[in-house]
C-alpha positions as CSV (number, residue, x, y, z in Angstrom):
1,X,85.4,103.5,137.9
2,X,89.4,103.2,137.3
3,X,88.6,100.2,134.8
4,X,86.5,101.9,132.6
5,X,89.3,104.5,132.5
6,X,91.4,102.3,132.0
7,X,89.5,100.7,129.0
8,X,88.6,103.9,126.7
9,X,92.1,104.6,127.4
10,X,93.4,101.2,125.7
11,X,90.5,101.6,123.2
12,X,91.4,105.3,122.6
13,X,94.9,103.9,121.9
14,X,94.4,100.8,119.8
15,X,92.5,103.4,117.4
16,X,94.7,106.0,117.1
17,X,97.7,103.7,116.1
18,X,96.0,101.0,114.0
19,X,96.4,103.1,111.1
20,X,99.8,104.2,111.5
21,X,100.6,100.1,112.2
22,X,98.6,99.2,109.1
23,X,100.5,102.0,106.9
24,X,104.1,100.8,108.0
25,X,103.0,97.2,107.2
26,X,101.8,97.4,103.3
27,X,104.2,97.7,100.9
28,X,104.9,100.1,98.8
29,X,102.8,99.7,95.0
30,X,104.9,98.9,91.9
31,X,104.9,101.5,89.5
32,X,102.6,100.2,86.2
33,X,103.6,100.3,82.6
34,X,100.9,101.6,80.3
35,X,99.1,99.0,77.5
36,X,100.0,100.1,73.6
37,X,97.4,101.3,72.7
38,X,97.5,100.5,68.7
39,X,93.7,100.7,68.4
40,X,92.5,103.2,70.1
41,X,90.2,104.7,67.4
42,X,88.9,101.6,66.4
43,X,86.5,100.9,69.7
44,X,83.7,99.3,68.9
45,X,81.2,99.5,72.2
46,X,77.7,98.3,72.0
47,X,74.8,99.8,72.5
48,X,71.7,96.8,73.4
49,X,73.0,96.3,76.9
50,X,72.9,99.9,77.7
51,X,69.9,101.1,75.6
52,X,68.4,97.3,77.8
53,X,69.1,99.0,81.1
54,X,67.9,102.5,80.4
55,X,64.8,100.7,79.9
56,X,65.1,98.3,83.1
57,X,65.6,101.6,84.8
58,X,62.7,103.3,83.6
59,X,60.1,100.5,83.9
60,X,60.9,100.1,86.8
61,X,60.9,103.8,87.9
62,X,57.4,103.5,86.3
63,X,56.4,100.8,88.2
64,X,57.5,102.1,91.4
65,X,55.2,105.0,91.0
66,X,52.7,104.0,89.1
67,X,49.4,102.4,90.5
68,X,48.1,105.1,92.6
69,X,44.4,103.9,92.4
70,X,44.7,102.6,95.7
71,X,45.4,105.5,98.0
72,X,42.9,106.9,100.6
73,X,40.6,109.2,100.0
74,X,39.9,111.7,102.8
75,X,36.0,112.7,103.4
């Protein structure tokens, strides 16, 4: 009985400081410079990939539910 005491103590332990241990060991993030941005107006984003999975999305929404000839029929 003292060893299993003994072990959700050590577990107990090793959880409650692994993130402080973690924490001290990163270091800290440079600081980043924003792009130019010269363009910014001039985006040109396309719209067939998108438009391509609205679609995907909906046929397969539709096939998902569709096909409901199959269910039982109580008497």
């Amino acid at each position: 009985m003292k060893l299993n005491s003994v072990l959700a103590a050590g577990a107990a332990l090793s959880l409650a400081t692994a993130p402080v241990v973690a924490q001290a060991a990163t270091a800290p993030a440079p600081s980043r410079d924003g792009a130019e941005m010269s363009n910014a107006e001039n985006l040109r984003g396309g719209f067939i990939i998108p438009l391509i999975a609205v679609v995907a999305i909906l046929l397969g929404i539709l096939a998902a539910t569709g096909g409901d000839d199959d269910l039982p029929h109580s008497p």
